[in-house]
DSSP file (Angstrom, degrees, kcal/mol; ACC not computed):
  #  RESIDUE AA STRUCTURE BP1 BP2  ACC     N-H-->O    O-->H-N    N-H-->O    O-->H-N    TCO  KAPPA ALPHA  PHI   PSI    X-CA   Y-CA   Z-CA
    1    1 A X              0   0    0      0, 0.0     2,-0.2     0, 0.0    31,-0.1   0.000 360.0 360.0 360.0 151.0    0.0    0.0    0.0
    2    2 A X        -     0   0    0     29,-0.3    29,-0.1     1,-0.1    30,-0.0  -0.511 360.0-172.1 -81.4 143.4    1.2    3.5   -0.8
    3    3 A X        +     0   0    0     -2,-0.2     2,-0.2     2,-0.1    -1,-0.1   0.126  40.0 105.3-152.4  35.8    1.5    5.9    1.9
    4    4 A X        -     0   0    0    142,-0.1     2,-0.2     4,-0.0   142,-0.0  -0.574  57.2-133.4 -86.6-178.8    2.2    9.5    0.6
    5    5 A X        -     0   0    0     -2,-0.2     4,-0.2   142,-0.1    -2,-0.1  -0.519  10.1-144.8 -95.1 160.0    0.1   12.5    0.3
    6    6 A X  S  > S+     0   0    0     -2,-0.2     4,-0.9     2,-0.2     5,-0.1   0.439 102.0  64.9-128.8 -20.7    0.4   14.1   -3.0
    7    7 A X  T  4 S+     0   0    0      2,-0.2     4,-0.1     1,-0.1    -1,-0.1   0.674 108.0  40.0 -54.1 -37.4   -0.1   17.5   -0.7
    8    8 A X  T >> S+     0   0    0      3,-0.1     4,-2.3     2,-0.1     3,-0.5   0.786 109.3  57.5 -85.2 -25.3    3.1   16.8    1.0
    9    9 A X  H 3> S+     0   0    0      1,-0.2     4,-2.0     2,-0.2    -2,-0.2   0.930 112.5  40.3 -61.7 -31.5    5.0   15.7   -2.0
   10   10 A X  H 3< S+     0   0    0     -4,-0.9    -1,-0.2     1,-0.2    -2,-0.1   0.627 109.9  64.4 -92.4   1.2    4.3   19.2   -3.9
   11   11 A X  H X4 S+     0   0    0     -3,-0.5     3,-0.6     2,-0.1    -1,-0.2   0.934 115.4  27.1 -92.7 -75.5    5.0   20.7   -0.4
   12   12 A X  H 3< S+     0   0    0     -4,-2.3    -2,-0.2     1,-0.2    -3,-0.1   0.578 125.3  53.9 -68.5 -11.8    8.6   19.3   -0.7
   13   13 A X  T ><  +     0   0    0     -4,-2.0     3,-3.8    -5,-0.3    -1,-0.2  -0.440  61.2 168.9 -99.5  43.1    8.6   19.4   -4.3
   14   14 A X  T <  S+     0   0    0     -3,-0.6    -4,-0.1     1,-0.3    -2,-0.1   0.672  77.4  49.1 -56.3  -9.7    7.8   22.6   -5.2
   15   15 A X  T 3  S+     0   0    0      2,-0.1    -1,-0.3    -3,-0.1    -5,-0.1   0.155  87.1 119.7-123.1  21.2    8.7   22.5   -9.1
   16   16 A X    <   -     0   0    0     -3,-3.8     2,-0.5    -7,-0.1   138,-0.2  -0.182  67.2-121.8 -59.8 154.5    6.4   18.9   -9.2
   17   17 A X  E     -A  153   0A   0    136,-3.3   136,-2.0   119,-0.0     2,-0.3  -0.927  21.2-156.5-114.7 151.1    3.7   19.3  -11.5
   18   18 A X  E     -A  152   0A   0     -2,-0.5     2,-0.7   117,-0.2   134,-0.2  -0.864  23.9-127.8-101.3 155.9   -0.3   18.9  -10.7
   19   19 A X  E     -A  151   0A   0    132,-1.7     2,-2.0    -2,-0.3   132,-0.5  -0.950  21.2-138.6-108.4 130.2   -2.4   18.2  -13.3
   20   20 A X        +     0   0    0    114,-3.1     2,-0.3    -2,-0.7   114,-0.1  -0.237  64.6  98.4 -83.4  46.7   -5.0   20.9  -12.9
   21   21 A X  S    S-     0   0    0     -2,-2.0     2,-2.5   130,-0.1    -2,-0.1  -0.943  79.0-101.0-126.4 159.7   -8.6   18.8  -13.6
   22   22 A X        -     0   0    0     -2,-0.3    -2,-0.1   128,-0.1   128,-0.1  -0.541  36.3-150.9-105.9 105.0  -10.9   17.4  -11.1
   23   23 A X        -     0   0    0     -2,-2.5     2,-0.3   126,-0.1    89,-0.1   0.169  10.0-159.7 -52.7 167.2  -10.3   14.2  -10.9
   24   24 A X        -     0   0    0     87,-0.1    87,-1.9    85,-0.1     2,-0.3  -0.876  25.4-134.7-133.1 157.1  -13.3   11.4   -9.8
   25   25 A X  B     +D  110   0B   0     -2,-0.3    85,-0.2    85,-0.2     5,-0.1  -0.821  34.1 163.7-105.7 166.6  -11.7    8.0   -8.5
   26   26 A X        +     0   0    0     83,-1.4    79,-0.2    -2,-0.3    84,-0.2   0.483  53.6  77.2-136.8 -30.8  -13.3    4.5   -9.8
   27   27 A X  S    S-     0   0    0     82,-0.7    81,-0.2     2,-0.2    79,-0.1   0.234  90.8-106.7 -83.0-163.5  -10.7    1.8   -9.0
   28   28 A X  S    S+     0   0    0     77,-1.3     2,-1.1    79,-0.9    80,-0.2   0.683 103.6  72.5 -75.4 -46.4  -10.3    0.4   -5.1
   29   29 A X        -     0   0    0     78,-1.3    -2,-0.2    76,-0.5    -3,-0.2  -0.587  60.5-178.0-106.3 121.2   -7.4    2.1   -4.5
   30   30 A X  S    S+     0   0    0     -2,-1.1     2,-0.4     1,-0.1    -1,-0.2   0.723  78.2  44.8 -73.7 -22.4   -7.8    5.7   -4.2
   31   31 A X  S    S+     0   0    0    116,-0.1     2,-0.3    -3,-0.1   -29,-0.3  -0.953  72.2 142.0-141.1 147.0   -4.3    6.5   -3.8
   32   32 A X  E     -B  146   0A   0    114,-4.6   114,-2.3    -2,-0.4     2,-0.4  -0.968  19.8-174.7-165.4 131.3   -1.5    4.6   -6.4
   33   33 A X  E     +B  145   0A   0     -2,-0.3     2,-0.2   112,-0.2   112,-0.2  -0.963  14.6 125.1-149.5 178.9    1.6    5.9   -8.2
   34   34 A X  E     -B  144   0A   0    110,-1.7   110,-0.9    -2,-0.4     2,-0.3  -0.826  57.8 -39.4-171.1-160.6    4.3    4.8  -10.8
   35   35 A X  E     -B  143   0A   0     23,-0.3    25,-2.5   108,-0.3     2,-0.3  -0.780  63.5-110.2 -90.0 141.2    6.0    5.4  -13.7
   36   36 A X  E     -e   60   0C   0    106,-2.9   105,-0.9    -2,-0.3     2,-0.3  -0.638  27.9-176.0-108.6 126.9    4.0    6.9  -16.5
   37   37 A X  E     -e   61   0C   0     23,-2.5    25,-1.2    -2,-0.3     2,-0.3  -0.842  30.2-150.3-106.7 144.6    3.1    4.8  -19.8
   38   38 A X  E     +e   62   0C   0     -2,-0.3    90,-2.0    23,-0.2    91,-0.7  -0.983  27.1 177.8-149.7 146.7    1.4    7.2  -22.0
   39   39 A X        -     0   0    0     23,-1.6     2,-0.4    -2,-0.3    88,-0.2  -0.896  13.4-163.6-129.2 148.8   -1.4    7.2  -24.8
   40   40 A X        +     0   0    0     86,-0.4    86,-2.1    -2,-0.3     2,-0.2  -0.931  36.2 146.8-142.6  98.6   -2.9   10.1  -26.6
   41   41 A X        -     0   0    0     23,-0.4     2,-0.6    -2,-0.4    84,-0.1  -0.891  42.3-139.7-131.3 158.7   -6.3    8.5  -28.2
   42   42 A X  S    S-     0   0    0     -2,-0.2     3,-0.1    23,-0.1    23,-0.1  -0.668  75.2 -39.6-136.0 111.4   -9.4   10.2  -28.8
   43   43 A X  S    S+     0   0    0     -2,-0.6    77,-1.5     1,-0.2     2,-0.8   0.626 117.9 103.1  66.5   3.4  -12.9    7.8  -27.9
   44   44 A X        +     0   0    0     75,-0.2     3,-0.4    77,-0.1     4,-0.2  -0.906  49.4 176.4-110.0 107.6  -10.7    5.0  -29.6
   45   45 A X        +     0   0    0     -2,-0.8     4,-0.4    75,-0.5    76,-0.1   0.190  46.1 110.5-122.5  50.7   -9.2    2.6  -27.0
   46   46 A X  S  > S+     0   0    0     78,-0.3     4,-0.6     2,-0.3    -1,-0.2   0.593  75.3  56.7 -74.0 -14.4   -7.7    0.2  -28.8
   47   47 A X  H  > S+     0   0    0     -3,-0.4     4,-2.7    77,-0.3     5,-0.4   0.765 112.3  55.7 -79.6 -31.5   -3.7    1.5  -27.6
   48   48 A X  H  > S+     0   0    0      1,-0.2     4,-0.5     2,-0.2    -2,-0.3   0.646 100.6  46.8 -90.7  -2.6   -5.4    0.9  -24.1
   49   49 A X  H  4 S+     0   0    0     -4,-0.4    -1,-0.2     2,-0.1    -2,-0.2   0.549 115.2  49.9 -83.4 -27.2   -6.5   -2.6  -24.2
   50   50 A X  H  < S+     0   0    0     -4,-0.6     4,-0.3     2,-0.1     3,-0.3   0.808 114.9  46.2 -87.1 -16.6   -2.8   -3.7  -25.8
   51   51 A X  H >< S+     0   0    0     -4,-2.7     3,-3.3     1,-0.2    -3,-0.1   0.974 108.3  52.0 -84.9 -36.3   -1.1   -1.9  -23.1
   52   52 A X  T 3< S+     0   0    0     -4,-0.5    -1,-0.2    -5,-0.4    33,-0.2   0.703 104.4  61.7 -56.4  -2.3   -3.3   -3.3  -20.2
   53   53 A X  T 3  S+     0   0    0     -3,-0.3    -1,-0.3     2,-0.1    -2,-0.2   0.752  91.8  78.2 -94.6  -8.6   -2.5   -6.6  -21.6
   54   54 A X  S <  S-     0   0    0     -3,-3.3     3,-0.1    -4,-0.3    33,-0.1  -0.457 101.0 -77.6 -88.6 159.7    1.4   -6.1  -20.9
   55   55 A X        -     0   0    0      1,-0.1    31,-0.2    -2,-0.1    30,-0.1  -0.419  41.3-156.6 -47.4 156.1    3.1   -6.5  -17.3
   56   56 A X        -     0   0    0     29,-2.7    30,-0.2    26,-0.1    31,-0.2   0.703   3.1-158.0 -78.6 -65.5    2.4   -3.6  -15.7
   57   57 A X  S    S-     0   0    0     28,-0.7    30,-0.1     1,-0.2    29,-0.1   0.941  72.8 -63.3  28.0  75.4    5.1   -3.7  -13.3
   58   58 A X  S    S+     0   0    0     28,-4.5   -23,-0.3     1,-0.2    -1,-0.2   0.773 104.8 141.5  54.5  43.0    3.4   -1.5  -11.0
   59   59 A X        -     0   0    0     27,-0.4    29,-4.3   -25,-0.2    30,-1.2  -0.339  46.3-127.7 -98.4 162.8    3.7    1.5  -14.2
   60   60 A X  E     -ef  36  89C   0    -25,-2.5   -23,-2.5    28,-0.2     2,-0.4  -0.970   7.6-127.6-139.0 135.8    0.8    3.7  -14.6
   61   61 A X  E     -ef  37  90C   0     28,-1.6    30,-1.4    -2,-0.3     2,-0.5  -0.427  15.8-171.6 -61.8 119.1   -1.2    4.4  -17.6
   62   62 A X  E     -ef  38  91C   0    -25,-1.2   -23,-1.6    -2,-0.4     2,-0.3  -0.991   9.6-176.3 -96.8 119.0   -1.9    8.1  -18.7
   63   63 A X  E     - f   0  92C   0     28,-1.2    30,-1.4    -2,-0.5     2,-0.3  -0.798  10.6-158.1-133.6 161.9   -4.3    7.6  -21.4
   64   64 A X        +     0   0    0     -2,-0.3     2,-0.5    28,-0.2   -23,-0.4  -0.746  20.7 168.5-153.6  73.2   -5.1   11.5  -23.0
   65   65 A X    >   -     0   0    0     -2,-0.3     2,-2.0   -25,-0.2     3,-0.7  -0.471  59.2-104.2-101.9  63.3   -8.4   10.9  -24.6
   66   66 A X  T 3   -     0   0    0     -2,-0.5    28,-0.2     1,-0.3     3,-0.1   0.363  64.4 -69.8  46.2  -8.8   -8.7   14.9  -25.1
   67   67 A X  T 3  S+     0   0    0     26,-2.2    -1,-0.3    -2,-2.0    27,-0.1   0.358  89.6 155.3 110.1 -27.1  -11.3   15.4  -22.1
   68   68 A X    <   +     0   0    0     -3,-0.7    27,-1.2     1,-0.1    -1,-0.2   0.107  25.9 178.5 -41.9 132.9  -14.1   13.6  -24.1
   69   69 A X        +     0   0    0     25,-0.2    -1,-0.1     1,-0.1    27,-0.1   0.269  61.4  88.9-138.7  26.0  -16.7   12.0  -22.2
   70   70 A X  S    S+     0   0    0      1,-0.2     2,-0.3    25,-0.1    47,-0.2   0.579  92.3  40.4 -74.2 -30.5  -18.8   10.7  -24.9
   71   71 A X  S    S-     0   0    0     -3,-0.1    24,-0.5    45,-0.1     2,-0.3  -0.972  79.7-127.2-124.5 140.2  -16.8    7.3  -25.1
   72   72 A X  E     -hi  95 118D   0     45,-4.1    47,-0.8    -2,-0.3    24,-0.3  -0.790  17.4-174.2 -83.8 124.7  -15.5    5.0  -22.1
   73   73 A X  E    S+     0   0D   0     22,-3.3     2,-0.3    -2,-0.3    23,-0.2   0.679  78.3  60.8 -77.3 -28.7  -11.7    4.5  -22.9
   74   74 A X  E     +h   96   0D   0     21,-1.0    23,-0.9     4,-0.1     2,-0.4  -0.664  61.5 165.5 -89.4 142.0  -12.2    2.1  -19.6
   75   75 A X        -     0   0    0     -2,-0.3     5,-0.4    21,-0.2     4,-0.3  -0.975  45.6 -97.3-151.7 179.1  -14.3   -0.5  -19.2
   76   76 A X  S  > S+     0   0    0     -2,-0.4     4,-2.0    21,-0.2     5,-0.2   0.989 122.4  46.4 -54.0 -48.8  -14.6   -3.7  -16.3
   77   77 A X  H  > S+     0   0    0      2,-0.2     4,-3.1     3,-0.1     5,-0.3   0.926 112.7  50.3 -77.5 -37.2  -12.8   -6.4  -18.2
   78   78 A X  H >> S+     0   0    0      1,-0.2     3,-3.2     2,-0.2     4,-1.4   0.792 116.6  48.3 -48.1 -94.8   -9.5   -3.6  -19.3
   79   79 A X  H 3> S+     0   0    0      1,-0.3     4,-1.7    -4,-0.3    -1,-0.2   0.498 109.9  46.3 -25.7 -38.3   -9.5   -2.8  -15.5
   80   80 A X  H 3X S+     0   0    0     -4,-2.0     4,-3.4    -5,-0.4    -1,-0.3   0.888 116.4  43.5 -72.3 -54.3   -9.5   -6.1  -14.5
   81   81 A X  H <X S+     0   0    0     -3,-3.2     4,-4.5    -4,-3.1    -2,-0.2   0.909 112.4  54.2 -48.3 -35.2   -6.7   -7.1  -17.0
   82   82 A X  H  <>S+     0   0    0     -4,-1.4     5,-2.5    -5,-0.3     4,-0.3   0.992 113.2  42.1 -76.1 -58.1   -4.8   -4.0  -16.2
   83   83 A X  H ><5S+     0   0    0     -4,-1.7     3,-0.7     2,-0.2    -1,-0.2   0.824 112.0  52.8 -57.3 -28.8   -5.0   -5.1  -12.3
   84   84 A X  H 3<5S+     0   0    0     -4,-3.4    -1,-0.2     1,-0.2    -2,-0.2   0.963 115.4  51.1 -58.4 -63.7   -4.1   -9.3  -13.0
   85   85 A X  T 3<5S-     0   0    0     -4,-4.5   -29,-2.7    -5,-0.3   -28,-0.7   0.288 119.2-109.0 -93.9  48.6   -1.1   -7.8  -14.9
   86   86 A X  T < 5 +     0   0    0     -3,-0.7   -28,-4.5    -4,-0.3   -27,-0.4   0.772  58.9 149.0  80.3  14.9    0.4   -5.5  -12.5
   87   87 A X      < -     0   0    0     -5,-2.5   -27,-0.2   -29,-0.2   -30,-0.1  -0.615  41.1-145.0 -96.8-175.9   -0.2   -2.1  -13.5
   88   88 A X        -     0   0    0    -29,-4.3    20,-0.8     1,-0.5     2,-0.3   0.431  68.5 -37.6-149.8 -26.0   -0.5    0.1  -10.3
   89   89 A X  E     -fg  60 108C   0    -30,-1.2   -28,-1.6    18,-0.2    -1,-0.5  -0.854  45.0-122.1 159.3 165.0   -3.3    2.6  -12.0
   90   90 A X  E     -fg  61 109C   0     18,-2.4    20,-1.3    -2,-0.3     2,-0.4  -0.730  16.4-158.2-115.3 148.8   -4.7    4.6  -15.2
   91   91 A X  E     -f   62   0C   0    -30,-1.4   -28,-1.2    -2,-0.3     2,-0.2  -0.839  24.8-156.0-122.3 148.9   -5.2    8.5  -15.1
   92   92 A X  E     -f   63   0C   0     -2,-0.4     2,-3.9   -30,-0.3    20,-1.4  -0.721  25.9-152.2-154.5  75.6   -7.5    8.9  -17.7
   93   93 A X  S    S+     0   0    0    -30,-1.4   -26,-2.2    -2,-0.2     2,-0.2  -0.040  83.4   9.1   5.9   1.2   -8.1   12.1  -19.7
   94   94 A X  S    S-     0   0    0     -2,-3.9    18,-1.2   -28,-0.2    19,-1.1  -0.904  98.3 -36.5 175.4-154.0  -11.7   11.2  -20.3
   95   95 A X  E     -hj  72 113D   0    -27,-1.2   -22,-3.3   -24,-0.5   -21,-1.0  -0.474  33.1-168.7-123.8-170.3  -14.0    9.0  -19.4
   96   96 A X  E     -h   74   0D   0     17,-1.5     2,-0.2   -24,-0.3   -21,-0.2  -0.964   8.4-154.4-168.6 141.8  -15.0    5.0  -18.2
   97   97 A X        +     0   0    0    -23,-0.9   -21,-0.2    -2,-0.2    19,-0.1  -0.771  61.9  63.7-150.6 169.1  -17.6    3.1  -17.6
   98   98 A X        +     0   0    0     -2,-0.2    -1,-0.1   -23,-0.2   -23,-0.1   0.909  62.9 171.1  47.4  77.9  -18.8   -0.3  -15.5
   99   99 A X    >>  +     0   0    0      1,-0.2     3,-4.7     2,-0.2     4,-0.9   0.968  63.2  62.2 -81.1 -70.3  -18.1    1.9  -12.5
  100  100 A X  T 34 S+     0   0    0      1,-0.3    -1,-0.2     2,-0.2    -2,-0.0   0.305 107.8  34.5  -5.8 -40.3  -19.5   -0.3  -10.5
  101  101 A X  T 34 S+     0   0    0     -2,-0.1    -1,-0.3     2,-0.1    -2,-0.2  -0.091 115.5  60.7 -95.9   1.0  -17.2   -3.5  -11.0
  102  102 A X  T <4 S+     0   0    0     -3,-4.7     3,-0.4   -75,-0.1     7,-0.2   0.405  88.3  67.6-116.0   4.0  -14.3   -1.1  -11.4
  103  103 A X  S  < S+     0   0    0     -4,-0.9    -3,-0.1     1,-0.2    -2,-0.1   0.363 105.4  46.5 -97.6 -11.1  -14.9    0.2   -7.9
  104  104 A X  S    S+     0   0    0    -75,-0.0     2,-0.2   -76,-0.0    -1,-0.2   0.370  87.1 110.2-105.4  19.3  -13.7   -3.6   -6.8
  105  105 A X  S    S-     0   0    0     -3,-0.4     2,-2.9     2,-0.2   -77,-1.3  -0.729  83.0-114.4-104.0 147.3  -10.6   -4.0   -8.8
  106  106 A X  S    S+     0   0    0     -2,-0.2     2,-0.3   -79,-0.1    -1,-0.1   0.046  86.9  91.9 -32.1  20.6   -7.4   -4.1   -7.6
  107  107 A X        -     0   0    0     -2,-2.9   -78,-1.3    -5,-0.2     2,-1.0  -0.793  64.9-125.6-147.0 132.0   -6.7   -0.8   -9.6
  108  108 A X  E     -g   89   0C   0    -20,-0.8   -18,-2.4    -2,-0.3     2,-0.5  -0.805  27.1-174.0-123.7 134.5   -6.6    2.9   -9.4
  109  109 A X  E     -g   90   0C   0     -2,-1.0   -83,-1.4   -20,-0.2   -82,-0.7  -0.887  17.8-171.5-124.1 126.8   -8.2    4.7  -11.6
  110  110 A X  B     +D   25   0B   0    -20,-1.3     2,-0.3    -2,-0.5   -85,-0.2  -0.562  23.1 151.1 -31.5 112.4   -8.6    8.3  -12.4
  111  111 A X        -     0   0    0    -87,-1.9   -16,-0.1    -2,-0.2   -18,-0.1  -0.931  44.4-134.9-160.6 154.7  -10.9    9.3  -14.7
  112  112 A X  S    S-     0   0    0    -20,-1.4     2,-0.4   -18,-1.2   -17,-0.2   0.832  84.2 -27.3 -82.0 -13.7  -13.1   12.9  -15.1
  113  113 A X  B     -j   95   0D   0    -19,-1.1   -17,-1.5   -89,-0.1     2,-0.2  -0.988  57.2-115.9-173.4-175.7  -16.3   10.9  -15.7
  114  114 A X        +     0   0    0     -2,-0.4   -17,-0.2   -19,-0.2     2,-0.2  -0.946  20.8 166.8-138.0 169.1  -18.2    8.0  -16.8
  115  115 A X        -     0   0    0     -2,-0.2   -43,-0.1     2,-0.1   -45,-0.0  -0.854  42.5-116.9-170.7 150.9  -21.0    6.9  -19.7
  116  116 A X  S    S+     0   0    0     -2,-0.2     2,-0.3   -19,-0.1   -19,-0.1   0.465  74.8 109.2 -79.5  -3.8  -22.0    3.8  -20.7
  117  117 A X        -     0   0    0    -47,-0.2   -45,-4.1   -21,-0.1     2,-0.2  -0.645  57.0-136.0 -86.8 140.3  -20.9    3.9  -24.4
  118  118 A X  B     -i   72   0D   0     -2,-0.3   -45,-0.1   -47,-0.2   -43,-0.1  -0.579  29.6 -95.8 -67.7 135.4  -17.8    1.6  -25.7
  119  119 A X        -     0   0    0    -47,-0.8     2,-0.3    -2,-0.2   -75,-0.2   0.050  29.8-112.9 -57.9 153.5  -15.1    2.8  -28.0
  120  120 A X        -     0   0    0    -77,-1.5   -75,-0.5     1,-0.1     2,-0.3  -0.830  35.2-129.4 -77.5 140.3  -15.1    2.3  -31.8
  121  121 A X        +     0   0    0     -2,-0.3     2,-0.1     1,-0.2    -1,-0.1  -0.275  55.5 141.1 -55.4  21.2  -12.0   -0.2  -32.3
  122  122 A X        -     0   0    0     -2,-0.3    -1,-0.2     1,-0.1     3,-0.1   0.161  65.2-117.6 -68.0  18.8  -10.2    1.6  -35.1
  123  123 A X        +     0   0    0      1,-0.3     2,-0.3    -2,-0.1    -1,-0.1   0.818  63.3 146.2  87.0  34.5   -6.7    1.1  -34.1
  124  124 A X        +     0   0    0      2,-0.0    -1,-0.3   -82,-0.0   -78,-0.3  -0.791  17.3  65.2-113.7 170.7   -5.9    4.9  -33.6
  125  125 A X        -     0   0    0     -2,-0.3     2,-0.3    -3,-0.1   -84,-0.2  -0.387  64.3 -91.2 120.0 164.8   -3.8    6.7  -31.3
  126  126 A X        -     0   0    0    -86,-2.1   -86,-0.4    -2,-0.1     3,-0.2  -0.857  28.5-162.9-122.1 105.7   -0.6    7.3  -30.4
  127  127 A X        +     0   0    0     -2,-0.3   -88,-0.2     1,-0.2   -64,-0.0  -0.239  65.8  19.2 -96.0 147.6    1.8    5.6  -27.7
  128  128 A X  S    S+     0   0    0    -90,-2.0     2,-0.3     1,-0.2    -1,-0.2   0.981  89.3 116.1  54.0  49.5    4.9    6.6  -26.1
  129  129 A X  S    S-     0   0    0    -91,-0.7     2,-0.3    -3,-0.2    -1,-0.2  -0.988  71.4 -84.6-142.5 152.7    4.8   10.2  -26.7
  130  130 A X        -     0   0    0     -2,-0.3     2,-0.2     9,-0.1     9,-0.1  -0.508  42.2-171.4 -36.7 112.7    4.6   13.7  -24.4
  131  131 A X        -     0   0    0     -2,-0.3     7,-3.3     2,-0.1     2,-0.5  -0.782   5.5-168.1-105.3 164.7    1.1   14.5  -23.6
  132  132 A X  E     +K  137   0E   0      5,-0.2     2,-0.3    -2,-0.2     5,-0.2  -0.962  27.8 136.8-163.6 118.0    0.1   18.1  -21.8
  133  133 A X  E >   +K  136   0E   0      3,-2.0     3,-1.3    -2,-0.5  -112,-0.1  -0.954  63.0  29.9-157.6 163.7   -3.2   18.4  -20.6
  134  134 A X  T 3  S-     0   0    0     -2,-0.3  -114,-3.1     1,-0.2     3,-0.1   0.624 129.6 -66.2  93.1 -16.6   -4.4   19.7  -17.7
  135  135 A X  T 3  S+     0   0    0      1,-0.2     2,-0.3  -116,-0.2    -1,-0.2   0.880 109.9 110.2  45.7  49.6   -1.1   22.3  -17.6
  136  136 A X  E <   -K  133   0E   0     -3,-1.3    -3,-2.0  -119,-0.1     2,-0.6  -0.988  67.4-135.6-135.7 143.2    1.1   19.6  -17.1
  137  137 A X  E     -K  132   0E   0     -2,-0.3     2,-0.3    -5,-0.2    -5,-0.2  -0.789  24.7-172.2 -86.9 104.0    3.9   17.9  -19.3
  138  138 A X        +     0   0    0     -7,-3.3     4,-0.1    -2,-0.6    -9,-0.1  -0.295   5.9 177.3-101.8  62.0    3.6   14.4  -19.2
  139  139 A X    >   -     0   0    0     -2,-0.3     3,-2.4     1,-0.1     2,-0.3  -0.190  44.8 -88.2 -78.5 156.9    6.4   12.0  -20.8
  140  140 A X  T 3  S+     0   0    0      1,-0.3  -103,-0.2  -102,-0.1    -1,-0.1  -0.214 112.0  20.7 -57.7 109.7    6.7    8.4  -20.8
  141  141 A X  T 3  S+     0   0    0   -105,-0.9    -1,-0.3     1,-0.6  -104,-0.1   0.340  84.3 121.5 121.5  -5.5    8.9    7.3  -17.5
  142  142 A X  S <  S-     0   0    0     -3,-2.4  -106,-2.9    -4,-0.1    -1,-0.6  -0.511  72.3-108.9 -94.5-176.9    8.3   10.4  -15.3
  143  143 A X  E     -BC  35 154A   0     11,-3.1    11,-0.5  -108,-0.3     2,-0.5  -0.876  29.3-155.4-126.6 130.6    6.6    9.1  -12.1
  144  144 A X  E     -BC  34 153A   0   -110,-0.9  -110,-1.7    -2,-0.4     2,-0.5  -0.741   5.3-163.8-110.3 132.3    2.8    9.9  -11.3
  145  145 A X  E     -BC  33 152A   0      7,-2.8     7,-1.5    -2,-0.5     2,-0.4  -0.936   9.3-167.2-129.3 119.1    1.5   10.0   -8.0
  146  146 A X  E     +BC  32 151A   0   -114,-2.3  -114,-4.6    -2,-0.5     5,-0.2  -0.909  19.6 134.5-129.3 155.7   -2.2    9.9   -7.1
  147  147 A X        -     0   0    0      3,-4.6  -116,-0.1    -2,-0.4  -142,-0.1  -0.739  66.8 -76.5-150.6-163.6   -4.7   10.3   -4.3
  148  148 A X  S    S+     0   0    0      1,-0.2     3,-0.1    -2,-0.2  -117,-0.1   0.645 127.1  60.3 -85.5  12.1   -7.8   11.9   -3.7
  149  149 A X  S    S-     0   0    0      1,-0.4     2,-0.2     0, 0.0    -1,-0.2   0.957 119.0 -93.9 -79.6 -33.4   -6.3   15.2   -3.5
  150  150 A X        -     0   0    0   -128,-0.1    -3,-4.6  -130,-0.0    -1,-0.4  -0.945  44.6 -50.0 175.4-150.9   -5.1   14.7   -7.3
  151  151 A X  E     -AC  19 146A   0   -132,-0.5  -132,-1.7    -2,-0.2     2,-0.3  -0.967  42.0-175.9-134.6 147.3   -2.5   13.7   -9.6
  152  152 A X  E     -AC  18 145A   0     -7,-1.5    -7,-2.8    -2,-0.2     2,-0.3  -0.861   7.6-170.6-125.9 151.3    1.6   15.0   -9.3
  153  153 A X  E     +AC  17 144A   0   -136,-2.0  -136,-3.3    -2,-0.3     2,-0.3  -0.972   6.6 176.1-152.7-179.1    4.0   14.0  -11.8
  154  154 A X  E     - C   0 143A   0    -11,-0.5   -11,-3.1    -2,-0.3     4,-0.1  -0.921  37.3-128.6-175.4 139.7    7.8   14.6  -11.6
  155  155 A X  S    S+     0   0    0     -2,-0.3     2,-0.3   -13,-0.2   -11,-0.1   0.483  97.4  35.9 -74.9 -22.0   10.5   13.7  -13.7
  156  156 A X  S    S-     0   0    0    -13,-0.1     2,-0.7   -14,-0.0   -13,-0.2  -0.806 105.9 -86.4-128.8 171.5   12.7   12.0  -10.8
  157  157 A X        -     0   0    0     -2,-0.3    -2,-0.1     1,-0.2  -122,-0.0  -0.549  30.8-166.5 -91.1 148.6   11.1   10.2   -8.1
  158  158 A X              0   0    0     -2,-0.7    -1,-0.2     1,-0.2  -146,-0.0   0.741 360.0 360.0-107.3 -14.4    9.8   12.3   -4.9
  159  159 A X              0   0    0   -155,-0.0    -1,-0.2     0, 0.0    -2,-0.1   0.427 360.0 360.0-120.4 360.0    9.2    9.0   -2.7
C-alpha cells in the first residue's frame, strides 16, 4: 500500500507538477503511483486494451483521450486485465464506464467521468509520446503519483 500524500509531496517538491482537472476516483485504490506509460487517443481505445495486456510492473497508464466524455476508454474487463497484470493505476483524460465493478478491482483509476458507451475499435492513437493536458507535461517514464487530492507528476522520483 502507498502511503504518501500528494499535498506533502508538492509541499517538498515545489517544481512537481499537478495536473489541474478534477479528478473522480473508480478503482479500489484511491491513492496509487508509478511510472508513467502514456497514450494520446481520442474515444478509440484500442492502444489501451494492448497496453493493459502487458506486465504492468506497478507503471501507470496516462491515457489522453482529449477530455471527451462521450466514449469510455475504460471498461470492467480492461480494468480487470490491467490489475491481473500488475499495472499500479490509469489516469484517464476522459471518461469510463462499468463503475460499479471497477470500484472492486485491484486498480486505481482516475478518470473525469463515466458513460455507458464503448469505443469504436479503429486502431488509432498514439503511444509513447509527451502528452500536456491539464497544464502539465507528461512524458513516458516520469513518475505519477495519485490520491484523492489529485494527480503529481515529476520527472525524478519524490518518494
Amino acid at each position: 500500500m502507498q502511503t504518501f500524500a500528494t499535498p506533502d509531496l508538492t509541499d517538498a517538491a515545489p517544481d512537481a507538477q499537478v495536473i489541474e482537472l478534477q479528478w473522480r476516483n473508480f478503482g479500489a485504490h484511491p491513492r496509487f503511483a508509478g511510472q508513467a506509460v502514456t497514450i494520446k487517443c481520442h474515444e478509440d481505445n484500442s492502444l489501451v486494451k494492448q497496453a493493459v495486456g502487458e506486465a504492468g510492473a506497478g507503471r501507470v497508464l496516462v491515457v489522453d483521450g482529449g477530455g471527451s466524455l462521450r466514449r469510455a476508454l475504460l471498461g470492467d474487463m480492461l480494468a480487470e486485465e490491467a490489475a491481473r497484470n500488475g499495472w499500479s493505476g490509469l489516469v484517464i483524460n476522459g471518461a469510463v464506464r462499468d463503475v460499479d465493478e471497477i470500484a472492486t478491482t485491484a486498480l486505481g483509476v482516475k478518470a473525469l467521468g463515466a458513460t455507458p458507451l464503448k469505443t469504436e475499435k479503429r486502431g488509432e492513437g498514439q503511444r509513447d509520446i509527451c502528452l500536456q493536458f491539464g497544464g502539465a507535461r507528461i512524458a513516458p517514464g516520469d513518475y505519477i503519483y495519485a490520491d484523492n487530492n489529485g494527480v503529481v507528476v515529476s520527472a525524478a522520483p519524490l518518494v
